[in-house]
C-alpha positions in Angstrom: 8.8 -5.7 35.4 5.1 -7.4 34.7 4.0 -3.9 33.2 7.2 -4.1 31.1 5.9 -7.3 29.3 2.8 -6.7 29.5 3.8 -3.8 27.2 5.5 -5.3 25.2 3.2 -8.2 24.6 0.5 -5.5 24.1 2.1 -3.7 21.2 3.4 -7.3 19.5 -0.2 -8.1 19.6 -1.6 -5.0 18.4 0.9 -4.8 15.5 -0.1 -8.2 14.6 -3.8 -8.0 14.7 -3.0 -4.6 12.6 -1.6 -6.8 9.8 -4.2 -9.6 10.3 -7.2 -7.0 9.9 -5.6 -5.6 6.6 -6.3 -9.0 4.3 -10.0 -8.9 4.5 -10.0 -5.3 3.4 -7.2 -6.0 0.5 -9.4 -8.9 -0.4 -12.7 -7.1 -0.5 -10.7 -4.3 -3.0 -9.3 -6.6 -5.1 -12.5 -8.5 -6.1 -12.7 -11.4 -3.5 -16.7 -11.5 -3.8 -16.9 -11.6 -7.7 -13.9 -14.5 -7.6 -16.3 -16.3 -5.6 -14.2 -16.7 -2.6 -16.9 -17.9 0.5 -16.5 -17.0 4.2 -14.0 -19.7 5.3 -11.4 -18.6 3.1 -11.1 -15.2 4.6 -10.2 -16.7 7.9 -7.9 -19.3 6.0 -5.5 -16.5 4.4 -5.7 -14.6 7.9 -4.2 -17.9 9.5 -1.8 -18.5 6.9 -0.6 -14.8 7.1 -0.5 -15.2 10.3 3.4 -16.1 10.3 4.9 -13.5 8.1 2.5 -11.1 9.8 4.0 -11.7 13.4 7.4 -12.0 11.8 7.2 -8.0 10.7 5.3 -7.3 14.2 8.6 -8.5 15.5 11.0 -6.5 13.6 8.7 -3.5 15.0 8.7 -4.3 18.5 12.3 -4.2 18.7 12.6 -0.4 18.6 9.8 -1.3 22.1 12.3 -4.0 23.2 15.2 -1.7 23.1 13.8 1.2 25.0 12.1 -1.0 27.7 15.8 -2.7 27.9 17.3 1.1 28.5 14.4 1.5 30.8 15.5 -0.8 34.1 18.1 1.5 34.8 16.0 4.7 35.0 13.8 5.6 38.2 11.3 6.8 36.1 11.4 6.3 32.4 8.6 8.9 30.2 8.3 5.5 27.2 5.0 7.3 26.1 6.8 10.2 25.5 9.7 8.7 23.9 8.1 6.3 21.6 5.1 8.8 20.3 7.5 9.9 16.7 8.4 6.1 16.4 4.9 5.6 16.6 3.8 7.8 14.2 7.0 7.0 11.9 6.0 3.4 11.3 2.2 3.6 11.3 2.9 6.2 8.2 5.0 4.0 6.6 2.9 1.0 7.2 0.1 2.5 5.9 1.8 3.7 2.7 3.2 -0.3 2.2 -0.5 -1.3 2.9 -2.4 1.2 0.8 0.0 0.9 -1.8 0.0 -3.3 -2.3 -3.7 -2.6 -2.0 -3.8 -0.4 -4.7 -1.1 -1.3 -7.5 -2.8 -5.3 -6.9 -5.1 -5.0 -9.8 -2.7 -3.5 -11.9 0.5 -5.8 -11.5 -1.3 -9.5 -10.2 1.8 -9.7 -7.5 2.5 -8.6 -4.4 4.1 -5.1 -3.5 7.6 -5.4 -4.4 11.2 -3.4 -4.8 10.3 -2.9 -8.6 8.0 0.4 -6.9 10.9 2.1 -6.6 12.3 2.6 -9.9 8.6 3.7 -10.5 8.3 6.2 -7.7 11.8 8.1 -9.7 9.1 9.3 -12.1 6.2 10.1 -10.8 4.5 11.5 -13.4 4.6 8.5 -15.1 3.4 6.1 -12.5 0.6 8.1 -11.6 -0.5 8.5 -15.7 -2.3 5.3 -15.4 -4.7 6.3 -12.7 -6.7 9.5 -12.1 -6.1 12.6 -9.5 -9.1 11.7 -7.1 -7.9 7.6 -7.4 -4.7 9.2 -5.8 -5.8 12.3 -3.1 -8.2 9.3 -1.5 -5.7 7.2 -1.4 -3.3 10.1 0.2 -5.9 10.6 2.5 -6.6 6.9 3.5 -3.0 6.7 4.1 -2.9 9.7 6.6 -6.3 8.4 8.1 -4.9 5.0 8.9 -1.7 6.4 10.0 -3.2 8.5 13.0 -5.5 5.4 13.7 -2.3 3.3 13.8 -0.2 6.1 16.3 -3.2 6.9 18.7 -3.7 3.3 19.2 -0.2 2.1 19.8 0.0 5.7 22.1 -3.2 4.5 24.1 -1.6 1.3 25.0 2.2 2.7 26.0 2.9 3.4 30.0 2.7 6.9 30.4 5.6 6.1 32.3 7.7 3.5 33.8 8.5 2.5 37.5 11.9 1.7 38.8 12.9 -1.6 39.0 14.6 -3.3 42.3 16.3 -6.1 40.9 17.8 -4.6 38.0 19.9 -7.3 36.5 17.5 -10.2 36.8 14.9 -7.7 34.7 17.3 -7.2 32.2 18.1 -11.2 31.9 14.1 -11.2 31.3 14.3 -9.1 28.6 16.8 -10.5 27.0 15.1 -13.4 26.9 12.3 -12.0 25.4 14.2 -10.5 22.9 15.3 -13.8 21.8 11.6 -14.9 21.5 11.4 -11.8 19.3 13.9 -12.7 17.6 12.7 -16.2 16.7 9.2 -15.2 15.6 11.0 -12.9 13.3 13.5 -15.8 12.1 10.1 -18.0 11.6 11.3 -20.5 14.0 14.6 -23.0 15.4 14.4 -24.9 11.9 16.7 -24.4 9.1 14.0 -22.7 6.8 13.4 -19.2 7.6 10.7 -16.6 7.3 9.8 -16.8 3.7 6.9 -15.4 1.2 6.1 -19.4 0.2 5.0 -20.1 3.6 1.8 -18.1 3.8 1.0 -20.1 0.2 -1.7 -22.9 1.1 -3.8 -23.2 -1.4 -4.0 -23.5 -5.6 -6.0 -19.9 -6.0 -2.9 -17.6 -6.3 -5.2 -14.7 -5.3 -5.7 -16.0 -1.8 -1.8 -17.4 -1.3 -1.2 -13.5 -2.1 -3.6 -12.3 -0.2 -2.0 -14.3 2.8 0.9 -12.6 2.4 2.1 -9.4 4.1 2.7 -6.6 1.8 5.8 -5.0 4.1 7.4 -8.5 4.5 6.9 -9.2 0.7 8.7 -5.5 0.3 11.4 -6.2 2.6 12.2 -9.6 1.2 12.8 -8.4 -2.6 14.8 -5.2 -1.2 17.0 -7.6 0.9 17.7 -10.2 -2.1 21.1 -11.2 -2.4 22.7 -9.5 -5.4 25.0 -12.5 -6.3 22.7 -13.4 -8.9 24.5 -17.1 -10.2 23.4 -18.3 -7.1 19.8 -17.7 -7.6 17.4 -20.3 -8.0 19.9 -23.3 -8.0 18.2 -26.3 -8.9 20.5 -28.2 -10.0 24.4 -29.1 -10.1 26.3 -28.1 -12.6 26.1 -30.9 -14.6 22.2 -31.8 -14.3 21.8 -28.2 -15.4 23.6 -28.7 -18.3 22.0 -32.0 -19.5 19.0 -30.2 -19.5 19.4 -26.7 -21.0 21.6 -27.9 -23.6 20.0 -27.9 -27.1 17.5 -25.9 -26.1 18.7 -22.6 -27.4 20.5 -23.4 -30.3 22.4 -20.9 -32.1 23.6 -22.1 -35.8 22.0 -23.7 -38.2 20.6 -22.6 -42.1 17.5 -21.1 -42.9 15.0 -23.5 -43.9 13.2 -20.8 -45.6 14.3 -17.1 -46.8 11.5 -14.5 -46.4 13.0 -11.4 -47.9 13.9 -9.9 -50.9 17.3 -8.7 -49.9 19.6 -9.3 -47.0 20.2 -5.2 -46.3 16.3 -3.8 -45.5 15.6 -0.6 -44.4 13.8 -2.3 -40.8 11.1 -0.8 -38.7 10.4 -2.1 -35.4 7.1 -1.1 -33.9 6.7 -2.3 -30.3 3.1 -2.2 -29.4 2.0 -1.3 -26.5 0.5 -4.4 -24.7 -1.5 -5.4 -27.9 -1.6 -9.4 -27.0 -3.5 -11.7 -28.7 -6.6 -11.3 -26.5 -6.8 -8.1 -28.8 -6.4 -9.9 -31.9 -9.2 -11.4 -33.2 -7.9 -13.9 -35.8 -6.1 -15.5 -32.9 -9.1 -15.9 -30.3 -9.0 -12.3 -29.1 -11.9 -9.2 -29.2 -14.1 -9.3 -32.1 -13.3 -5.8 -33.8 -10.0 -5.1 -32.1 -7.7 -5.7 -34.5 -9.3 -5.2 -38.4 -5.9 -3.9 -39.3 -3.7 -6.6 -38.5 -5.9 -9.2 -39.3 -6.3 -7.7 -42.5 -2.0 -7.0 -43.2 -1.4 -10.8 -41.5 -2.4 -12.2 -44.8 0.2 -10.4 -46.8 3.3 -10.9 -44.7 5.0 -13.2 -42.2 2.2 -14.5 -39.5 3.6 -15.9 -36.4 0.8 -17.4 -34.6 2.2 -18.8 -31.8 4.6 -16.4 -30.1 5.0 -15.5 -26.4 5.8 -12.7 -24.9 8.6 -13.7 -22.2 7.1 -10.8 -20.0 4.6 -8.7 -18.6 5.8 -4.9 -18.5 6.8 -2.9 -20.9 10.8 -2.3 -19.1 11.1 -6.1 -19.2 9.4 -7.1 -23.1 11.6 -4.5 -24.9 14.5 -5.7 -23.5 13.3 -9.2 -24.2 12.5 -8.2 -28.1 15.5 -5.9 -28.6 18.1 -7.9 -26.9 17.1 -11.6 -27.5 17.4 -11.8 -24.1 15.9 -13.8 -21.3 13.6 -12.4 -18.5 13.3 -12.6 -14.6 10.7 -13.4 -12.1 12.0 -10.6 -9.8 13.7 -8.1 -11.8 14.1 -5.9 -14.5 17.4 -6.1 -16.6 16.2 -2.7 -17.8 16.3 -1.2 -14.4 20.1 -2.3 -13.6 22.7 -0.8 -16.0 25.8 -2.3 -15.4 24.1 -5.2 -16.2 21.9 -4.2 -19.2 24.9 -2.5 -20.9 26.3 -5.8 -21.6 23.8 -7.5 -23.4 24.0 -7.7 -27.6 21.0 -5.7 -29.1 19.7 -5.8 -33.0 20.3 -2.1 -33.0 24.4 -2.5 -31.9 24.9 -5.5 -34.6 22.9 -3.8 -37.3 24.9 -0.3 -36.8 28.1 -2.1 -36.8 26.6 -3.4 -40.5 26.4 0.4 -41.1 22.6 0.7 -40.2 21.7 4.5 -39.1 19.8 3.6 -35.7 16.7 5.4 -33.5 14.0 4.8 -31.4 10.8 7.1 -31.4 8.5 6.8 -28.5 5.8 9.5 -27.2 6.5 8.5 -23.6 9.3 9.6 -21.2 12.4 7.9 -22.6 13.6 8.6 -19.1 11.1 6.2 -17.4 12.6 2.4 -15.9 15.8 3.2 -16.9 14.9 3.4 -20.8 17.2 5.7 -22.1 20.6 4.5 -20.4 19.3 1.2 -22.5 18.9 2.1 -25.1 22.2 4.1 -25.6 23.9 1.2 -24.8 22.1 -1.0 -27.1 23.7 1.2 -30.2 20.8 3.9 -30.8 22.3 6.9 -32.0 19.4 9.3 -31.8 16.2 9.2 -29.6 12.7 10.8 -30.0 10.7 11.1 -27.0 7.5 13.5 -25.2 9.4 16.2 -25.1 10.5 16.4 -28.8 6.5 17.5 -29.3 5.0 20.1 -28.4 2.8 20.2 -25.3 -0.3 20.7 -27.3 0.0 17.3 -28.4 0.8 15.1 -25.6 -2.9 14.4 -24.8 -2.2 11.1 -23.4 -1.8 10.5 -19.6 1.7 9.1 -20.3 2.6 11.5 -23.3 1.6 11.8 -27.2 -0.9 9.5 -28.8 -0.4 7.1 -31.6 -2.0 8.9 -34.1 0.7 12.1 -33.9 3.7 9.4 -33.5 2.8 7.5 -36.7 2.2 10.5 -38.8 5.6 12.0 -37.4 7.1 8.7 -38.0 6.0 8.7 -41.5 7.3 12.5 -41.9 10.5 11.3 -40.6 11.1 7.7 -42.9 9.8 9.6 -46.3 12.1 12.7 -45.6 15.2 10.0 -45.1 18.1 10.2 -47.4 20.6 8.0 -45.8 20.4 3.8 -46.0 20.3 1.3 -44.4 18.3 2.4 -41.5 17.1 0.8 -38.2 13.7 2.7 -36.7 12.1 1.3 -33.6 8.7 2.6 -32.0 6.9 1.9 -28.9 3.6 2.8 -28.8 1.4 3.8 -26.0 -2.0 4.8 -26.5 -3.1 1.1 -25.7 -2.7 1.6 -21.9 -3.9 2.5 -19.2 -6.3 4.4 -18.7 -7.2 4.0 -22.5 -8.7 7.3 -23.2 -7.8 8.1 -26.6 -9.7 10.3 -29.5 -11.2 7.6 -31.1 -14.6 5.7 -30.2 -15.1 2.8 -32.4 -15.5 0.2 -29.3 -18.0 0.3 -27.0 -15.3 -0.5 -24.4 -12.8 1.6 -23.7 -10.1 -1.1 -23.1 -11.0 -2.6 -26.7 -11.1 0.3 -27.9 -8.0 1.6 -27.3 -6.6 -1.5 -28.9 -8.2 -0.7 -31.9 -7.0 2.6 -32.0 -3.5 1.5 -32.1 -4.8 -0.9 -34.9 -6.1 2.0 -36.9 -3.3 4.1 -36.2 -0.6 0.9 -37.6 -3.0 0.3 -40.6 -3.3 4.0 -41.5 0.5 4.8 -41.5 1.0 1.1 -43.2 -1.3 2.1 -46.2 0.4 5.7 -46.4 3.7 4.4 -46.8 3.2 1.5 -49.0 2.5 4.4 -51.7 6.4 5.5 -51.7 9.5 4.5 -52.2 10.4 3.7 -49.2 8.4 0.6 -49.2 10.5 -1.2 -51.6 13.5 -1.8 -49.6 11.4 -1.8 -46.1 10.8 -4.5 -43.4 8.4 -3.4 -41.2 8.2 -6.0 -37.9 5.3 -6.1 -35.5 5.6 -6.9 -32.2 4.0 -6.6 -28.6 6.2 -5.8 -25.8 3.6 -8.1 -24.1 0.3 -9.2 -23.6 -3.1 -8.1 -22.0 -5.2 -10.0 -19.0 -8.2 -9.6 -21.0 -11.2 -10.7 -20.1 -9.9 -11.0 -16.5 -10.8 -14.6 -16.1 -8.2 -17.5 -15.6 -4.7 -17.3 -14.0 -3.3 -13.7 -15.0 0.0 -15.3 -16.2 -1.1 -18.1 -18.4 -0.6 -18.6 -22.0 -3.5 -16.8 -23.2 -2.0 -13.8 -21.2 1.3 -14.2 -23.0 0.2 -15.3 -26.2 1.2 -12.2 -29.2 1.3 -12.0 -32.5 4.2 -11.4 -34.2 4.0 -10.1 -37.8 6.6 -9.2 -40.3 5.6 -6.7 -43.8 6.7 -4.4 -46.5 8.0 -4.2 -50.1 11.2 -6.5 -49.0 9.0 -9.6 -47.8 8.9 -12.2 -50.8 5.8 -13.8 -50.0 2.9 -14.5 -47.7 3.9 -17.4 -45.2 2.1 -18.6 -41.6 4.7 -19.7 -39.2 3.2 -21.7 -36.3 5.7 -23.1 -34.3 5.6 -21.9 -30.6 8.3 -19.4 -29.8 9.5 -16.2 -27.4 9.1 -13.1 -28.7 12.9 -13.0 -27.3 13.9 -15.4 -30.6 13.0 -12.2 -33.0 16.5 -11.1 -32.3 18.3 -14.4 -34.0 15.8 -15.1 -36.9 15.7 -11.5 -38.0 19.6 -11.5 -38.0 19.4 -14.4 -39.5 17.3 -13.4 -42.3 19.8 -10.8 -43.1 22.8 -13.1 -43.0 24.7 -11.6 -39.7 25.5 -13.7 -36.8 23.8 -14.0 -33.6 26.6 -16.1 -31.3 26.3 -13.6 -28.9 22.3 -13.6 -28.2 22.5 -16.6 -25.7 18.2 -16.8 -25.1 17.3 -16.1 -28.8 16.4 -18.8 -31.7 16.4 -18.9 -35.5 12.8 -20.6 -35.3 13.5 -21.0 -39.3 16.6 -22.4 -38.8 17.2 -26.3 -39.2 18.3 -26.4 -35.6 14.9 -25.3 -34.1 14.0 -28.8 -33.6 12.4 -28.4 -30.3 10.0 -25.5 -30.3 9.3 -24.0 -26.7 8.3 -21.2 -25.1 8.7 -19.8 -21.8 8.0 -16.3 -19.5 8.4 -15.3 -16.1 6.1 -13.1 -14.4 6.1 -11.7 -10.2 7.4 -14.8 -8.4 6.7 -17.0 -11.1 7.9 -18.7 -14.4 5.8 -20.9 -16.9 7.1 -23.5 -20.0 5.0 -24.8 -22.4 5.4 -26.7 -25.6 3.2 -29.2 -28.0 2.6 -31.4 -24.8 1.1 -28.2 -22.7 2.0 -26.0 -20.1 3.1 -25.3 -16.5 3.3 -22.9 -14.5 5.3 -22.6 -11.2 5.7 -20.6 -8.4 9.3 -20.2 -7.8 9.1 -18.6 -3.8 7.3 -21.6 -3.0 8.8 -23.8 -5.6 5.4 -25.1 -6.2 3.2 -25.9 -9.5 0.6 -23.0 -9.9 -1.2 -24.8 -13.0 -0.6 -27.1 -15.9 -2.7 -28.3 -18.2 -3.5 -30.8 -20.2 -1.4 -33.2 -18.3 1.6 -32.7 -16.1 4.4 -33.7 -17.6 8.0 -33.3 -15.3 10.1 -32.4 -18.6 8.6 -29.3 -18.5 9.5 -28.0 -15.0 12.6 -29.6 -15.3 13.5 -27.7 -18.1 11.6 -24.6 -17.2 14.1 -24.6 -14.2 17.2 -25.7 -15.6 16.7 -22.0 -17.8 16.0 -20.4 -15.1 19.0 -21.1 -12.8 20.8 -20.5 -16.5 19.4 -17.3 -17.1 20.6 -16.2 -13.2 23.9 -17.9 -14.0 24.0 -15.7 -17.2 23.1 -12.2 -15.8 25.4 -12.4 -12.8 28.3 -13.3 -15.1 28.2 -9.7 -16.7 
């Protein structure tokens, strides 16, 4: 029996050590030297980890545990042989977790999570942002590590097992190790369980995620509970009310009316990322953004907008639907739920607007298209509506062709009142467009976007269709650039927001702080059509919008801010991440009190 445990206490060991060993390499990828993180802190995260790392070590030594169990009643019991494709199995797939949290890191800020999956359903597209060796090495690291991981686990398995004499009295043993196993997985005899938050020890998010295992962090957002009311309940029912009441006010008049006519022909263009750490009227790159600086002084310039997001799946449904996003999901990605939700495009078609969406991208890609057809668009340009000479882009057909098409397409119109949306795309990664203007390439692609929006802007505003035409302008979200501060704090999610074209009566700066989310009610409300229905989404002209907010989620994580400042909270370990100037407890408290309401909302649909 000894060799037994000794076994099994060798491969719980080695498993652990495994996942201890990974966190200095992840934190040597991702930057750890330039943050200025010293010696101590490596072996700080690697204690922290510790927990959740022995807590997935014990969910694979079970598969060990079980064959061991089997093995008392066997003269002689071939484990090696036995466990050698189990081996293999889950050193491949920990490898691929471990290479692929590595990897995505400095492209998402958050730990590996389910959201991978509805990427991996297009692969083309979530490989456009990187380049063909960035993935064959990592292929290759993958399959290195993976016949590491098997020949070391084989080295350390019994060839074979001996018999055991007292048969029943071994198997009581290992039952009672199974219960320890069983316990380091639960995370111990008290009522809290195994949980991301407690690997968190410190206020540098990079090193609280670093801490945490990339498989357990996997596992726990696959195995979240799909009842999603009871989400994130802070508070009873009537707390919660007390506090989110008011703050999403739905009637009220215009305090001012910014267009010409209540029926425009309206043009949505959704850019791609273009935050305003691009423009440079609000703080951003110098020379990023001549266009829109230049056109925000002859339209509608909101200056203090907020993008409620941070991918493109989650913005567009934010902007298009008025509606509220999640820490942990994408509304996009779930259809029965993102079916329900009101959308400009279904109330203006039911005002007998003609609808459609043009993007260069795949239309298929998070769930896009099943979106958008439900949110009333009744036609849909993507990629493969061009020719393949002219999808140059890694994710499909650059700005400059999809503005000139979209300008062949809105002159040629015969029918009115339309509804046009279009995503752009160029300003993404990896930002190789046909335009050099920028020394930088990440700049620069910004400001190819620009020079694509200004170009078609000064085409069109020579015909007729300009007359009748609101043009809005609006990020899907923001950019972490320069990569300095928290990657989720205002400056991140600050946009610009800016509405043109022959139907706006006058140049006017609005600067009250708002969502990109409350586009929904104040357009509708400009054209005199309800907005009941849009539950997260403000008139900010209205004479209700007393109380101007903002607020975003990103990966495992929410922030509110308003005139006093902001703060930003980590909701796994229901902990303040940052707040500046002051703290002030109104804000979390109402940060949360939407939360839990926005949960309460989606899982009543």
């Amino acid at each position: 029996m000894k060799k037994r445990f000794l076994y099994l206490c060798a491969f719980f060991l080695t498993a652990l050590l495994l996942f201890v060993f990974q966190k200095p390499w992840f934190m040597l990828y991702n930057g750890s030297i330039g943050r200025g993180v010293d010696a101590a802190d490596y072996f700080r995260v690697m204690w922290h980890g510790a927990s959740l790392d022995a807590a997935v070590a014990g969910y694979l030594t079970v598969v060990p545990w079980l064959a061991v169990l089997v093995s008392v009643w066997f003269r002689k019991f071939p484990l090696r042989k036995i466990l050698v494709g189990y081996y293999a199995a889950i050193a491949l797939l920990v490898s691929l977790i471990f290479m692929g949290d590595l990897s995505l890191y400095p492209f998402w800020n958050f730990k590996l999570d389910a959201s991978v999956f509805f990427y991996l359903e297009s692969p083309k597209n979530a490989m456009a942002s990187v380049s063909v060796w960035f993935v064959v090495w990592r292929v290759v690291l993958i399959l290195l590590l993976s016949v590491v991981g098997t020949v070391i686990l084989y080295l350390i398995t019994p060839r074979c097992l001996p018999a055991v004499k007292k048969k029943i009295l071994g198997n009581v043993g290992l039952v009672l190790m199974g219960g320890a196993i069983f316990i380091v997985i639960r995370g111990g005899v008290t009522e809290s369980t195994s949980n991301i938050g407690q690997a968190y020890f410190c206020n540098d998010e990079f090193l609280n995620h670093s801490a945490v295992n990339p498989a357990f962090s996997l596992l726990a957002s696959v195995s979240k509970t799909k009842d999603y009311a009871e989400e994130f309940d802070y508070f009873n029912q009537a707390d919660c009310d007390s506090l989110f009441n008011g703050l999403y006010p739905s009637g009220g008049k215009n305090v001012v009316e910014l267009l010409d006519t209540c029926r425009p022909n309206v043009l949505i263009v959704l850019m791609e990322g273009f935050g305003a750490s691009m423009v440079e009227s609000l703080g951003g790159v110098k020379g990023a953004s001549p266009n829109i600086d230049r056109l925000s002084k002859e339209g509608i310039w909101f200056t203090r907008c907020y993008a409620n997001s941070f991918r493109t799946d989650r913005g567009t449904v934010c902007a298009l639907s008025g509606y509220q996003s999640f820490p942990d999901l994408s509304v996009m990605k779930i259809p029965a739920k993102s079916r329900t939700l009101p959308s400009i495009a279904g109330k203006l078609r039911a005002e007998g607007y003609h609808t459609d969406f043009l993007y260069g991208g795949d239309i298929n890609f998070t769930n896009m298209k099943s979106y958008l057809l439900g949110s009333g668009y009744e036609h849909l340009v993507a990629d493969v509506d061009f020719p393949v000479s002219q999808r140059q882009n890694a994710w499909g057909v650059n700005d400059d062709v999809t503005f000139d098409y979209l300008f062949g397409q809105l002159t040629m119109r015969k029918d009115s009142p339309w509804f046009t949306t279009f995503l752009t795309l160029s300003s993404h990664e990896p930002f190789e467009v046909p335009f050099h203007r920028l020394d930088e390439s990440r700049p620069n692609a910004f400001a190819f976007t620009d020079d694509c929006l200004g170009r078609f802007v000064d085409r069109i505003r020579q015909t007729p269709v300009w007359e009748n035409l609101l043009i809005v302008c609006l990020p899907d979200h923001g950019f972490y650039y320069p990569e300095e501060g928290h990657p989720q704090d205002e400056r991140v999610h600050h946009i610009p927001m800016l509405w043109i074209g022959g139907a706006v009566k006058r140049p006017v700066v609005v600067d009250k702080i708002m969502n990109q989310s409350d586009l929904a009610a104040t357009l509708l409300a400009q054209l005199g059509i309800s907005h009941d229905e849009f539950n997260f989404s403000r008139n900010v002209l209205g004479e209700e919008y007393t109380y101007p907010f903002a607020y975003w989620t990103f990966g495992g994580g929410m922030a509110f801010a308003d005139s006093t400042g902001v703060t930003l909270l980590d909701v796994n370990a229901d902990r303040v991440i940052m707040e500046h100037p002051a703290s002030d407890p109104n804000r979390i408290l109402r940060g949360k009190a939407i939360l839990q309401r926005s949960y309460d909302d989606l899982g009543a649909r």
